[in-house]
PDB file of N, CA, C and O in Angstrom:
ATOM      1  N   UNK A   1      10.603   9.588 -12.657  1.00  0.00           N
ATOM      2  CA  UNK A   1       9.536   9.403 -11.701  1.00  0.00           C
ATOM      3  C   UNK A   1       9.853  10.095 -10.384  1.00  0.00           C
ATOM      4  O   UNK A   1       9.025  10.614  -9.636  1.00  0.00           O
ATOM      5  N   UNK A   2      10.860  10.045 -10.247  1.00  0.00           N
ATOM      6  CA  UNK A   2      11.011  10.864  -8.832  1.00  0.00           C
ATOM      7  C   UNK A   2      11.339  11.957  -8.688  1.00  0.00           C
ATOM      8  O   UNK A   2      12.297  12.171  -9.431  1.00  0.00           O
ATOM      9  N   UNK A   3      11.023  12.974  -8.017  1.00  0.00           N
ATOM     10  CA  UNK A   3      10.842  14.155  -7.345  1.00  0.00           C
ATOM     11  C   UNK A   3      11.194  14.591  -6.125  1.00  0.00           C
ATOM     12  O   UNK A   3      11.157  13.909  -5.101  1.00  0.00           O
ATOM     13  N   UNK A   4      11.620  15.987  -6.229  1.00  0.00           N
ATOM     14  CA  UNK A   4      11.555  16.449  -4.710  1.00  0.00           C
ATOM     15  C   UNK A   4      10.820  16.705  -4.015  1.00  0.00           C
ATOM     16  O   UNK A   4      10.009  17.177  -4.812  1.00  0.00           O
ATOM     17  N   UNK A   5      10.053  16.869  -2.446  1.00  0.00           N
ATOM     18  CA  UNK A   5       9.399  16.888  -1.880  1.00  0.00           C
ATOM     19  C   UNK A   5       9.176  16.734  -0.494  1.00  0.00           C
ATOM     20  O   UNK A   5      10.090  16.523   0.304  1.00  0.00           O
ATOM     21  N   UNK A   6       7.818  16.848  -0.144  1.00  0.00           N
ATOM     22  CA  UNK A   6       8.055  17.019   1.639  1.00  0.00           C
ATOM     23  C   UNK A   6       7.049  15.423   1.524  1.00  0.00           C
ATOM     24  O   UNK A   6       6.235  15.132   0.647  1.00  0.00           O
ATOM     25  N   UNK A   7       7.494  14.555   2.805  1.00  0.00           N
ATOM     26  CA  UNK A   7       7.013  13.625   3.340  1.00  0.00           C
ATOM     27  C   UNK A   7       7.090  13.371   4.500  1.00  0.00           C
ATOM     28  O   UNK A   7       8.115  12.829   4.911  1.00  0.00           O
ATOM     29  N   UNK A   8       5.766  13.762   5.602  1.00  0.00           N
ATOM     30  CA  UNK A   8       5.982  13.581   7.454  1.00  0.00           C
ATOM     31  C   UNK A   8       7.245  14.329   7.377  1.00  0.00           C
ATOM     32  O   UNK A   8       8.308  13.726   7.517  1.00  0.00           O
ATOM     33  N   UNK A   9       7.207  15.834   7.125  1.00  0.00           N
ATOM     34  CA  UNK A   9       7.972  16.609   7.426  1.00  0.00           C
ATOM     35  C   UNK A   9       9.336  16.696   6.561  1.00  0.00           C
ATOM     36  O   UNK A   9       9.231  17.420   5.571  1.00  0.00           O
ATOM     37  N   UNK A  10      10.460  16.153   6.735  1.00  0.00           N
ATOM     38  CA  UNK A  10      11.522  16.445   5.952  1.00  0.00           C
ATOM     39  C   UNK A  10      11.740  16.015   4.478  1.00  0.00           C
ATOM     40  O   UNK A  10      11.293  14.947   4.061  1.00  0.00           O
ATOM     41  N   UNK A  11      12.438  16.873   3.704  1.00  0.00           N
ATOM     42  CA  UNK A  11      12.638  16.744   2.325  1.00  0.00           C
ATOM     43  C   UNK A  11      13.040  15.349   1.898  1.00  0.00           C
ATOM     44  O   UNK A  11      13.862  14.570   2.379  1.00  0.00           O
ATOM     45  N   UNK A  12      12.421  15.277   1.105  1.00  0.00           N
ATOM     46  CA  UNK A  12      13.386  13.488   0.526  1.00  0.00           C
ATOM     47  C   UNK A  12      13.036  13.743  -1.202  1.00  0.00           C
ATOM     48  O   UNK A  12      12.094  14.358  -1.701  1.00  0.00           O
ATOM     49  N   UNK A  13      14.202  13.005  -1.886  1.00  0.00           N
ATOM     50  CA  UNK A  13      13.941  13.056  -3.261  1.00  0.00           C
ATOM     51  C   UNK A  13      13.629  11.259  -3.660  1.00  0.00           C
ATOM     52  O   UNK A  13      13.990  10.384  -2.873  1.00  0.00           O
ATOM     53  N   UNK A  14      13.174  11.050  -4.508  1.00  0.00           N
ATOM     54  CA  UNK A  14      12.809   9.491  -4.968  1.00  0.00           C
ATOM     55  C   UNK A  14      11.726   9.088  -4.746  1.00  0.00           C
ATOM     56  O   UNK A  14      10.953   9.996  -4.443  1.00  0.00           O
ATOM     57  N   UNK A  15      11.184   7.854  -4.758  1.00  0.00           N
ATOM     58  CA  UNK A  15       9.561   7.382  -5.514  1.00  0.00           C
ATOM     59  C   UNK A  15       9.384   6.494  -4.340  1.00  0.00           C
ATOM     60  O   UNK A  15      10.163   6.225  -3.426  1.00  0.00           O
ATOM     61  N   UNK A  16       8.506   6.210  -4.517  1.00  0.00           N
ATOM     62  CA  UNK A  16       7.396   5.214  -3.351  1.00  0.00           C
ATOM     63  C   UNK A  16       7.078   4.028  -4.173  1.00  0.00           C
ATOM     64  O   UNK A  16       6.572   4.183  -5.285  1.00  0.00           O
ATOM     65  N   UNK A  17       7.391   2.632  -3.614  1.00  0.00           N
ATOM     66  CA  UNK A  17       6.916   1.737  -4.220  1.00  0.00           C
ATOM     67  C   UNK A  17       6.148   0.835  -3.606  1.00  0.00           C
ATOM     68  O   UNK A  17       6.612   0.227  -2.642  1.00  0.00           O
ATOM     69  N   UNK A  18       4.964   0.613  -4.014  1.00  0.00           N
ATOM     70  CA  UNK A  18       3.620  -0.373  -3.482  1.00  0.00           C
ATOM     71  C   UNK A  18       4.050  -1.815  -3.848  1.00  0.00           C
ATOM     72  O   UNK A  18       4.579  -2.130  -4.915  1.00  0.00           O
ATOM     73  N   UNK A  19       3.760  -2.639  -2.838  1.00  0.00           N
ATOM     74  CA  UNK A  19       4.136  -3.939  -3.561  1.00  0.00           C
ATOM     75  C   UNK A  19       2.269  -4.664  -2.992  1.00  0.00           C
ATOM     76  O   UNK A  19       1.533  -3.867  -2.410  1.00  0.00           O
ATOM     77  N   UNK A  20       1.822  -5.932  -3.217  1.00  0.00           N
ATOM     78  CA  UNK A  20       0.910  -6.310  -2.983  1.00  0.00           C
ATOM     79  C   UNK A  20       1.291  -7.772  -2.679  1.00  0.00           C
ATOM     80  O   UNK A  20       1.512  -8.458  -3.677  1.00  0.00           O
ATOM     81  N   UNK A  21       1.398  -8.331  -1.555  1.00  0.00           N
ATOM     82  CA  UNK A  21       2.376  -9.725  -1.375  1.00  0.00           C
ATOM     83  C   UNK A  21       0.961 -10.377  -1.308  1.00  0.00           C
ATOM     84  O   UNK A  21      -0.087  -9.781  -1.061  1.00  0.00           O
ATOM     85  N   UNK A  22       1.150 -12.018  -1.631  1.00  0.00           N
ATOM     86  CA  UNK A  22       0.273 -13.095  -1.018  1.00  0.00           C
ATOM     87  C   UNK A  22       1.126 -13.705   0.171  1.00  0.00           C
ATOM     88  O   UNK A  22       2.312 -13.454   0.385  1.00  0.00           O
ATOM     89  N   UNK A  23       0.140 -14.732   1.059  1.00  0.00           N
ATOM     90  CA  UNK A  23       1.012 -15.301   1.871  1.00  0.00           C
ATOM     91  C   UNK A  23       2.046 -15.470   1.853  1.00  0.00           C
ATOM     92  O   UNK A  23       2.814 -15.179   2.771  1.00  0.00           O
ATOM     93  N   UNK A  24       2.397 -16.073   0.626  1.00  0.00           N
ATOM     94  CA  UNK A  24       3.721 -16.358   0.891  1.00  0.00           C
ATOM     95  C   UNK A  24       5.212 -15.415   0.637  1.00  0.00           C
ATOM     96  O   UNK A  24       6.414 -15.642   0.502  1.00  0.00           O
ATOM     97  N   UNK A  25       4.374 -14.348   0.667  1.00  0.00           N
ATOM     98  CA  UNK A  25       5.540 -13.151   0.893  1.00  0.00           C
ATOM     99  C   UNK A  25       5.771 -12.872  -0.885  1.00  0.00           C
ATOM    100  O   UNK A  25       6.772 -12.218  -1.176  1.00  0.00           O
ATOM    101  N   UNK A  26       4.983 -13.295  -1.898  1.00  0.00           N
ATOM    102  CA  UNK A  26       5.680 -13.462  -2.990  1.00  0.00           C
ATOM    103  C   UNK A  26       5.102 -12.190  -3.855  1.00  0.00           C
ATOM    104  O   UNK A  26       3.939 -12.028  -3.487  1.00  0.00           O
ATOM    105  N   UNK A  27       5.364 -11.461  -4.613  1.00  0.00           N
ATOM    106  CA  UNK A  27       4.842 -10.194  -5.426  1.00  0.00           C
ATOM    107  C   UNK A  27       3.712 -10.360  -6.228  1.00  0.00           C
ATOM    108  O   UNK A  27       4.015 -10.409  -7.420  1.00  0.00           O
ATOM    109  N   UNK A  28       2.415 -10.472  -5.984  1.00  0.00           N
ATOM    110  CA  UNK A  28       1.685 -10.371  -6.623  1.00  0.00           C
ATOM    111  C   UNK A  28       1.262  -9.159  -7.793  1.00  0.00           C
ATOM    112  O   UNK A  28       0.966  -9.497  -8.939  1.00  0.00           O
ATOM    113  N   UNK A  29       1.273  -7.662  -7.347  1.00  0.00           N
ATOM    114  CA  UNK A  29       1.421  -6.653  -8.121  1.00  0.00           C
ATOM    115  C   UNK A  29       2.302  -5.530  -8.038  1.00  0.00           C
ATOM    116  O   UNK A  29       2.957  -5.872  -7.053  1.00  0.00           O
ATOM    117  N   UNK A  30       2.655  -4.701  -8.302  1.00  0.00           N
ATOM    118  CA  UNK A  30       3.534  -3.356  -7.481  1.00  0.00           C
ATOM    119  C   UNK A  30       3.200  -2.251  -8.459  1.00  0.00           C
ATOM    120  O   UNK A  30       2.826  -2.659  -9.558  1.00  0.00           O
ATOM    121  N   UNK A  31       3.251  -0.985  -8.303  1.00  0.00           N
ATOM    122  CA  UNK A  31       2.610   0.394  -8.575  1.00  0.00           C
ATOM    123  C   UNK A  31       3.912   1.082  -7.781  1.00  0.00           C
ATOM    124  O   UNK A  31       4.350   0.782  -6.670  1.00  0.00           O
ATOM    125  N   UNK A  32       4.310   1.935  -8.562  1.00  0.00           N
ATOM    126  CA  UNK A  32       5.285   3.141  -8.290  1.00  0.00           C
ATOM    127  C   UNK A  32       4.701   4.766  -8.483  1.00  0.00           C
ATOM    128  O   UNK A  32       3.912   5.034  -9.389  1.00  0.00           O
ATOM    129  N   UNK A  33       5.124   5.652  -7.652  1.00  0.00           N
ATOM    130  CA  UNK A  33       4.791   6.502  -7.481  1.00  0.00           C
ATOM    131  C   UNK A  33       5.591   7.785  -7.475  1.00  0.00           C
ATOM    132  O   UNK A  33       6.791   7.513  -7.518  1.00  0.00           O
ATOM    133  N   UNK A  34       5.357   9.098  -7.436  1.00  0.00           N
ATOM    134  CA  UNK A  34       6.456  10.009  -6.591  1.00  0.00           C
ATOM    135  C   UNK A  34       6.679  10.136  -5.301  1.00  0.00           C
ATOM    136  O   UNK A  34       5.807   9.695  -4.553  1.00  0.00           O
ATOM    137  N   UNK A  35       7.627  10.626  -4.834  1.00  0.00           N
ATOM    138  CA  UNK A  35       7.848  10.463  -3.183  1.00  0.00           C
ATOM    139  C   UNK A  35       7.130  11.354  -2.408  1.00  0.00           C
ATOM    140  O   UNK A  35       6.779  11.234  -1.234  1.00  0.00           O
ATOM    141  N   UNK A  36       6.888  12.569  -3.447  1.00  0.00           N
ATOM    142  CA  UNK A  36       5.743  13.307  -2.607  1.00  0.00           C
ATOM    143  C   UNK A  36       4.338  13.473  -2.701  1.00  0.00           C
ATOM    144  O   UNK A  36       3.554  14.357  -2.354  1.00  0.00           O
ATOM    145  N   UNK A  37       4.239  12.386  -3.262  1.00  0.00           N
ATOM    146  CA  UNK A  37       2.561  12.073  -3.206  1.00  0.00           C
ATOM    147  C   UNK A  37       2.080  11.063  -1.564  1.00  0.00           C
ATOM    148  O   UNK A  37       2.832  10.298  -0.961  1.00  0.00           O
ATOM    149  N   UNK A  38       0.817  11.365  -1.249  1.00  0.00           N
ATOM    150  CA  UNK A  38       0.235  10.391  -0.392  1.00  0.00           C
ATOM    151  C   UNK A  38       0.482   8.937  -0.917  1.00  0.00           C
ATOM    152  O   UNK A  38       0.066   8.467  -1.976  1.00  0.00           O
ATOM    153  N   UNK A  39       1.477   8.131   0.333  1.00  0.00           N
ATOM    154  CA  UNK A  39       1.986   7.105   0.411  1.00  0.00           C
ATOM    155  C   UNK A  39       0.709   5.643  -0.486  1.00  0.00           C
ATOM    156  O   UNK A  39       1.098   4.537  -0.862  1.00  0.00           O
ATOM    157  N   UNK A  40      -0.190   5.972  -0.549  1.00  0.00           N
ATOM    158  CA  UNK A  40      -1.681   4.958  -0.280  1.00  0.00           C
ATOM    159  C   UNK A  40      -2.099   5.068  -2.022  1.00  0.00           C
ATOM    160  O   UNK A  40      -2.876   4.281  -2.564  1.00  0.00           O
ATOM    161  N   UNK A  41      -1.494   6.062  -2.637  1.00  0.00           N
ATOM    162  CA  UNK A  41      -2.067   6.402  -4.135  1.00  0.00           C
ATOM    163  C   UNK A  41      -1.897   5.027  -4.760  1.00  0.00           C
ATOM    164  O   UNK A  41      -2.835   4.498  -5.356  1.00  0.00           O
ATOM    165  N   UNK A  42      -0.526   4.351  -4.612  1.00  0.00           N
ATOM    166  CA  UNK A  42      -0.203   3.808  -5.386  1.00  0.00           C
ATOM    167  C   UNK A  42      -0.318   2.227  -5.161  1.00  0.00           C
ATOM    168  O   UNK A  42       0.216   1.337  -5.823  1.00  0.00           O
ATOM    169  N   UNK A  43      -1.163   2.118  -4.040  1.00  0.00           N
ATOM    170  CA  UNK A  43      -1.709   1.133  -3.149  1.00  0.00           C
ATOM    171  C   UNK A  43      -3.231   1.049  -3.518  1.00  0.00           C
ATOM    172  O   UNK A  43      -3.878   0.008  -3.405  1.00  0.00           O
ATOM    173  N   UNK A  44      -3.858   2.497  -4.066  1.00  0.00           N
ATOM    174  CA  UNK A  44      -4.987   2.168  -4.266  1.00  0.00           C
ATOM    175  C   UNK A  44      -5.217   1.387  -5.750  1.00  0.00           C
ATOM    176  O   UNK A  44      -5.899   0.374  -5.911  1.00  0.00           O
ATOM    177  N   UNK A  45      -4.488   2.104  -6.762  1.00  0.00           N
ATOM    178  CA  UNK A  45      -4.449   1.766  -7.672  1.00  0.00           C
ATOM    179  C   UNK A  45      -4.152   0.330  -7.667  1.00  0.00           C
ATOM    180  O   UNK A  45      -5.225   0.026  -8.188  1.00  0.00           O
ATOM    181  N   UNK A  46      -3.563  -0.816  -7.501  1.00  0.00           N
ATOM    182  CA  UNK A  46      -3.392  -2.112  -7.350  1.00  0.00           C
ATOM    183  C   UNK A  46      -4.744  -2.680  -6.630  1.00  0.00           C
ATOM    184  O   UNK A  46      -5.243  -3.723  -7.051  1.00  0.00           O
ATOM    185  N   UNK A  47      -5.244  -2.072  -5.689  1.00  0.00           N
ATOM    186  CA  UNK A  47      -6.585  -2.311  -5.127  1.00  0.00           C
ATOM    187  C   UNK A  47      -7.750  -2.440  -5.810  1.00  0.00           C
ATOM    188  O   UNK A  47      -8.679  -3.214  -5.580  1.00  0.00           O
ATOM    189  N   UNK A  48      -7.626  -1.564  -6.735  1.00  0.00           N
ATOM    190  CA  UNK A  48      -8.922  -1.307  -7.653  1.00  0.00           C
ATOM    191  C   UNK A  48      -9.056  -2.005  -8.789  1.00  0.00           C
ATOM    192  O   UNK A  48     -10.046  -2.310  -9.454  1.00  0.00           O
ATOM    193  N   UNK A  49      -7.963  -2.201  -8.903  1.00  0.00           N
ATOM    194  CA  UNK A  49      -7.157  -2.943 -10.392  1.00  0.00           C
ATOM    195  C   UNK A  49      -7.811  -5.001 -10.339  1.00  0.00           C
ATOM    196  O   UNK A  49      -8.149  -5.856 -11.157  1.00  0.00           O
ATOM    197  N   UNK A  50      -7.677  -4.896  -9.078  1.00  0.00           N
ATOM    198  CA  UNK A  50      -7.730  -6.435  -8.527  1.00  0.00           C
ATOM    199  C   UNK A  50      -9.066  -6.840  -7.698  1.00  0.00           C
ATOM    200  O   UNK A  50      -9.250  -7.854  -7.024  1.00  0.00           O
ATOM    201  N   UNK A  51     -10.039  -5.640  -7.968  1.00  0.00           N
ATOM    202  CA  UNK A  51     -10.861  -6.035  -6.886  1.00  0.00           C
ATOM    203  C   UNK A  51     -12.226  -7.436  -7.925  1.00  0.00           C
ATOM    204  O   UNK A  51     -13.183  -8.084  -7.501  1.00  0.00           O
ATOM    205  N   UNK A  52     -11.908  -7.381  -8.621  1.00  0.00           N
ATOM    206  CA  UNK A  52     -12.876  -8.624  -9.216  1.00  0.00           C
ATOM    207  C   UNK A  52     -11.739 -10.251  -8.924  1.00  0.00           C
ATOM    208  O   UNK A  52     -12.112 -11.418  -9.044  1.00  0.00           O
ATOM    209  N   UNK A  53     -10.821  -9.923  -8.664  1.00  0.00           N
ATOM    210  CA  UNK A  53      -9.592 -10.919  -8.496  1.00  0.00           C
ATOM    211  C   UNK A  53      -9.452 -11.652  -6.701  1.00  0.00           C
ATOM    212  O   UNK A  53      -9.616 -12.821  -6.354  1.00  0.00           O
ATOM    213  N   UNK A  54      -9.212 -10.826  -6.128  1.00  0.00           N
ATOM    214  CA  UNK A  54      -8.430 -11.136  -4.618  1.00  0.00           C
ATOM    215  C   UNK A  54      -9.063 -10.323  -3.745  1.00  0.00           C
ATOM    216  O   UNK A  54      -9.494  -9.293  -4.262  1.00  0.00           O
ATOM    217  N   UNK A  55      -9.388 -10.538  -1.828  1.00  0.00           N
ATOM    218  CA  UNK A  55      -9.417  -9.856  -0.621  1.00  0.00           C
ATOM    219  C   UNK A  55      -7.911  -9.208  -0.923  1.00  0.00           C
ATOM    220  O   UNK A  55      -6.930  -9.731  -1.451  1.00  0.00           O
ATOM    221  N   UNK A  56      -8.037  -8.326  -0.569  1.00  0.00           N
ATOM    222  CA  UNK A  56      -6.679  -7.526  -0.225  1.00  0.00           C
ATOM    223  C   UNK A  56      -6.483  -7.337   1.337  1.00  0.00           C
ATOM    224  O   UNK A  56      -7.622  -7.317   1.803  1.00  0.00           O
ATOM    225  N   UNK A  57      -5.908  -7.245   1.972  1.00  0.00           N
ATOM    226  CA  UNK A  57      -5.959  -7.017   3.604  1.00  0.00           C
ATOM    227  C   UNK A  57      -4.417  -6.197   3.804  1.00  0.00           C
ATOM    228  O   UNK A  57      -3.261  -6.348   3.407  1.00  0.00           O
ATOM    229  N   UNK A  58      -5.228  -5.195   4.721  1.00  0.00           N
ATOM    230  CA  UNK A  58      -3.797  -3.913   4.857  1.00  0.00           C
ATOM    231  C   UNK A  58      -4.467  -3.410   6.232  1.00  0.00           C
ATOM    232  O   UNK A  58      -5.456  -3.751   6.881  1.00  0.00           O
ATOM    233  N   UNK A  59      -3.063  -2.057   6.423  1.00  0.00           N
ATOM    234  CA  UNK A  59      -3.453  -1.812   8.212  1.00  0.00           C
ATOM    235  C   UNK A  59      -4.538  -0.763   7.931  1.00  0.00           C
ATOM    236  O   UNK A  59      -4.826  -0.477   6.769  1.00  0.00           O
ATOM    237  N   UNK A  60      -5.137  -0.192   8.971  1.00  0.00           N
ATOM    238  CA  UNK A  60      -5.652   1.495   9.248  1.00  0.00           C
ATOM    239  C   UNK A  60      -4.473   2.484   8.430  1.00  0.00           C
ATOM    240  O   UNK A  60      -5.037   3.571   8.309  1.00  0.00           O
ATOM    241  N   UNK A  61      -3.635   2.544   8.061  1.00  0.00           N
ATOM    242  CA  UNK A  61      -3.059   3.296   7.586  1.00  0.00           C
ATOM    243  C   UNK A  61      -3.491   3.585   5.937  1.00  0.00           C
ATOM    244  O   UNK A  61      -3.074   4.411   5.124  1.00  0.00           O
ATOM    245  N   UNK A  62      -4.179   2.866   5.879  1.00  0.00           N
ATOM    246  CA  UNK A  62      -5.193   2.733   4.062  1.00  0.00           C
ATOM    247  C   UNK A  62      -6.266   3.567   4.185  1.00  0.00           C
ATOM    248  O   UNK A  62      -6.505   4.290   3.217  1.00  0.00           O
ATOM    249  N   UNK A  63      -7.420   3.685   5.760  1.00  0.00           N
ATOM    250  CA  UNK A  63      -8.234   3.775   5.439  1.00  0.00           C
ATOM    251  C   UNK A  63      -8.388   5.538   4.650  1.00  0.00           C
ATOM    252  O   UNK A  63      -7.572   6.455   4.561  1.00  0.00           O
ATOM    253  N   UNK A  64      -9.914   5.390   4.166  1.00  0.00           N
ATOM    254  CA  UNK A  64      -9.517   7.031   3.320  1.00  0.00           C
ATOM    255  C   UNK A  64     -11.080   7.005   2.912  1.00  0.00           C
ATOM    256  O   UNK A  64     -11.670   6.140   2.265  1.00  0.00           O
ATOM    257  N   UNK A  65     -11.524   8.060   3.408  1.00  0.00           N
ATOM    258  CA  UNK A  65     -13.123   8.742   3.215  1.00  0.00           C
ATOM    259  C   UNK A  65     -14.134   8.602   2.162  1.00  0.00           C
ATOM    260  O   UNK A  65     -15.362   8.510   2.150  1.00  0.00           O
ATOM    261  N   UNK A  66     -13.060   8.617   1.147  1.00  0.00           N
ATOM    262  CA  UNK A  66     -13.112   8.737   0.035  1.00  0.00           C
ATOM    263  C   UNK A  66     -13.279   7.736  -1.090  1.00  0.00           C
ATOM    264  O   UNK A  66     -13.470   7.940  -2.288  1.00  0.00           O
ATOM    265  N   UNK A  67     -13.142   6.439  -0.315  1.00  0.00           N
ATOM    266  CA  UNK A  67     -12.300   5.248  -1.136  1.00  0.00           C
ATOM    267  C   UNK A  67     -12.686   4.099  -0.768  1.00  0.00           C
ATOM    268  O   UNK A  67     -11.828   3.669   0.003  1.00  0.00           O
ATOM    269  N   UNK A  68     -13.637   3.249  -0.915  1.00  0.00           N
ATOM    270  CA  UNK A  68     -14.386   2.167  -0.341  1.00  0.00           C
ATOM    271  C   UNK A  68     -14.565   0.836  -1.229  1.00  0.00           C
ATOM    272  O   UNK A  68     -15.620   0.236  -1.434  1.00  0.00           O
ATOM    273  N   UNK A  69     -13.351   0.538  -1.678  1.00  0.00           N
ATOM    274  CA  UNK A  69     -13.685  -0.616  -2.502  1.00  0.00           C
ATOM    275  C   UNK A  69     -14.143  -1.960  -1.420  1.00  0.00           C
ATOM    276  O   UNK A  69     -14.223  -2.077  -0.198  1.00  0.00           O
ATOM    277  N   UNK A  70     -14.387  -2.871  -2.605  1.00  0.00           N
ATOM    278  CA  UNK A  70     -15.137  -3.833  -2.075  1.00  0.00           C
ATOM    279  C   UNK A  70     -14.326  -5.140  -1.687  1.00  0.00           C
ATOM    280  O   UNK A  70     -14.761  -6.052  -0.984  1.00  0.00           O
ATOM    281  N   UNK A  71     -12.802  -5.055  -2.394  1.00  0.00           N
ATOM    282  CA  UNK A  71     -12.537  -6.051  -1.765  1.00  0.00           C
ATOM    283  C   UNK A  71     -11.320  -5.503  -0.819  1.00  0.00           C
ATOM    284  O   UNK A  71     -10.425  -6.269  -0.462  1.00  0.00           O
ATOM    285  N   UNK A  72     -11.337  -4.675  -0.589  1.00  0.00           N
ATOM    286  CA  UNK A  72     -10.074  -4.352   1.051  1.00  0.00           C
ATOM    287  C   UNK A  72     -10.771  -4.200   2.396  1.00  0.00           C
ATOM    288  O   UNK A  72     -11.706  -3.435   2.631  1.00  0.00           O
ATOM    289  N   UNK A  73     -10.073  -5.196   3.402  1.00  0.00           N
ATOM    290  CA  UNK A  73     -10.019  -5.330   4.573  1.00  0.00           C
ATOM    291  C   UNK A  73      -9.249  -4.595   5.095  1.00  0.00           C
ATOM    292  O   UNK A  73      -8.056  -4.722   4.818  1.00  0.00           O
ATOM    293  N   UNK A  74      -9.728  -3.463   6.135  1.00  0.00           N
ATOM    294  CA  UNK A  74      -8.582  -3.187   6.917  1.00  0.00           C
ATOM    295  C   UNK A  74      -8.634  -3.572   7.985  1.00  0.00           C
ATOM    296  O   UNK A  74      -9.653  -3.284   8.612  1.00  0.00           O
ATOM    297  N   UNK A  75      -7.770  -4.235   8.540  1.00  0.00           N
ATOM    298  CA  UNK A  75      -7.377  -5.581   9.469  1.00  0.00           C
ATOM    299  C   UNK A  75      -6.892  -3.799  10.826  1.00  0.00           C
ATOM    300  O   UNK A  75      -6.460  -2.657  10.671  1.00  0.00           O
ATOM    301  N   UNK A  76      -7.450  -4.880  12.241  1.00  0.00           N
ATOM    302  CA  UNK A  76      -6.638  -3.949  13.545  1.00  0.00           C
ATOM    303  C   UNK A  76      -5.440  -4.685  13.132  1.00  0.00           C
ATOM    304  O   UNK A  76      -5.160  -5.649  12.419  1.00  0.00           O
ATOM    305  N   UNK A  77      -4.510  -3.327  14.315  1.00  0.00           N
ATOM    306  CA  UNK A  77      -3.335  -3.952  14.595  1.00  0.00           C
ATOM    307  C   UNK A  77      -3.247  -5.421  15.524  1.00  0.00           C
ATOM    308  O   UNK A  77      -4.001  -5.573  16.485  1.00  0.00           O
ATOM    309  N   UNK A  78      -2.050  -6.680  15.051  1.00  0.00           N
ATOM    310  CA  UNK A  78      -2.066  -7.637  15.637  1.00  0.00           C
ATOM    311  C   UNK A  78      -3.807  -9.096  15.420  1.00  0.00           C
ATOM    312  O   UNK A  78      -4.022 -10.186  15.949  1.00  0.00           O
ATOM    313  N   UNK A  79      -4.557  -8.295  14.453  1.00  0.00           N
ATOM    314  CA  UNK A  79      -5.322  -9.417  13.873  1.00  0.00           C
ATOM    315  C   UNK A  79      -4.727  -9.779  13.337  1.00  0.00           C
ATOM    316  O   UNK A  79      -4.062 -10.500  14.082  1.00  0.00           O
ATOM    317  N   UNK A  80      -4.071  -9.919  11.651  1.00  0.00           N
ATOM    318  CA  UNK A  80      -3.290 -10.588  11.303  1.00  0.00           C
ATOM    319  C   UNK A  80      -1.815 -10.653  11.403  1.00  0.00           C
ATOM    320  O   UNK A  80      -1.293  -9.572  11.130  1.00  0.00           O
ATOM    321  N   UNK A  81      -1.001 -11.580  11.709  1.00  0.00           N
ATOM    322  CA  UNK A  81       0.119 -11.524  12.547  1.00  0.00           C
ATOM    323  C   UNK A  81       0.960 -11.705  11.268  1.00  0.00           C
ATOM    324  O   UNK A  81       1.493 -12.814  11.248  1.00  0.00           O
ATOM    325  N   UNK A  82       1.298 -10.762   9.944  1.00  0.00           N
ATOM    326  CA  UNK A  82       1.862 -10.671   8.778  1.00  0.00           C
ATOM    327  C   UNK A  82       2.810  -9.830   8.750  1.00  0.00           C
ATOM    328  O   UNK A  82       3.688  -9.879   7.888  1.00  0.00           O
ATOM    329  N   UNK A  83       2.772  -8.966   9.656  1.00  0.00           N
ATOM    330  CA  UNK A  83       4.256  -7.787  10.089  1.00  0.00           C
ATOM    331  C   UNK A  83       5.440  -7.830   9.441  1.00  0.00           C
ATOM    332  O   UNK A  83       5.947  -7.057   8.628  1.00  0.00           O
ATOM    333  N   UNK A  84       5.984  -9.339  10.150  1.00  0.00           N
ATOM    334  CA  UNK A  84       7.314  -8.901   9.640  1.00  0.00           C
ATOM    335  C   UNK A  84       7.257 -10.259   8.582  1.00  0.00           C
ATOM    336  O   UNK A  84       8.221 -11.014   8.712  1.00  0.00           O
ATOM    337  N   UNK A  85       6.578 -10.521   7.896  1.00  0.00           N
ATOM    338  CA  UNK A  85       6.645 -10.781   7.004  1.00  0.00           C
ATOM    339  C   UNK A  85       6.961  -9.753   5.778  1.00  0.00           C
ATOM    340  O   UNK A  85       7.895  -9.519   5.011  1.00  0.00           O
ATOM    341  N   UNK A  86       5.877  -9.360   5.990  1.00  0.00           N
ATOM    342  CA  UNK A  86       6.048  -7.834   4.917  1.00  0.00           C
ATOM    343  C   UNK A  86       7.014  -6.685   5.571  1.00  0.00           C
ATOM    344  O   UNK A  86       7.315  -5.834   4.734  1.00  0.00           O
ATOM    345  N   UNK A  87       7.758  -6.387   7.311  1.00  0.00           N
ATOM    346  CA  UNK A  87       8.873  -5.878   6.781  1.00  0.00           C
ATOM    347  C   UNK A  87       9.756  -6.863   6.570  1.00  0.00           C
ATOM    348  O   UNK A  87      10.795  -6.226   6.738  1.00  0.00           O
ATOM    349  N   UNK A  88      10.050  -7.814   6.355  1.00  0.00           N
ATOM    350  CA  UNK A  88      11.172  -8.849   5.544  1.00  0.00           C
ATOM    351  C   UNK A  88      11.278  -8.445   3.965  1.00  0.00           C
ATOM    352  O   UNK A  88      12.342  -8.289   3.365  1.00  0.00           O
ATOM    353  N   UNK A  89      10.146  -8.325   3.480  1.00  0.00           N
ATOM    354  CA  UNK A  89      10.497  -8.040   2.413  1.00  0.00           C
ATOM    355  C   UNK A  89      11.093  -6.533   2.119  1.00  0.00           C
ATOM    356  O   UNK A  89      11.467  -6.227   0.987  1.00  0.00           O
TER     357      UNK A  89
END
């Protein structure tokens, strides 16, 4: 699965992994990717997968022109105060 590639500039080799937490920080789904693909691919896919299931809620860093499912929220920064929850994990 992993590859070489450019990401925000410098080379990196290895994969991208999506996780999809509930409150309680716990793994609801995860999707793996290559490292040089757009970070969000493998985020959408879990999105789409689940949208008859769960709200999903993520930052502006999701949003995408292209891509309008029905159940993702993209939350401003500091509406939901989940940060370092999810960087803890």
């Amino acid at each position: 699965m992993g590859r070489k590639g450019f990401s925000n500039q410098p080379w990196i080799v290895g994969g991208k992994l999506g996780l999809l937490l509930d409150q309680l920080a716990q793994t609801v789904d995860r999707n793996g990717d290559r490292a040089n693909l757009y970070h969000g691919h493998a985020f959408q896919q879990i999105v789409d997968a689940l949208k008859e299931e769960m709200v999903v809620l993520a930052d502006q860093g999701f949003a995408n022109l292209d891509w309008h499912p029905i159940n993702l929220r993209l939350c401003q920064p500091g509406l939901w105060n989940q940060s370092m929850m999810v960087a803890s994990v």
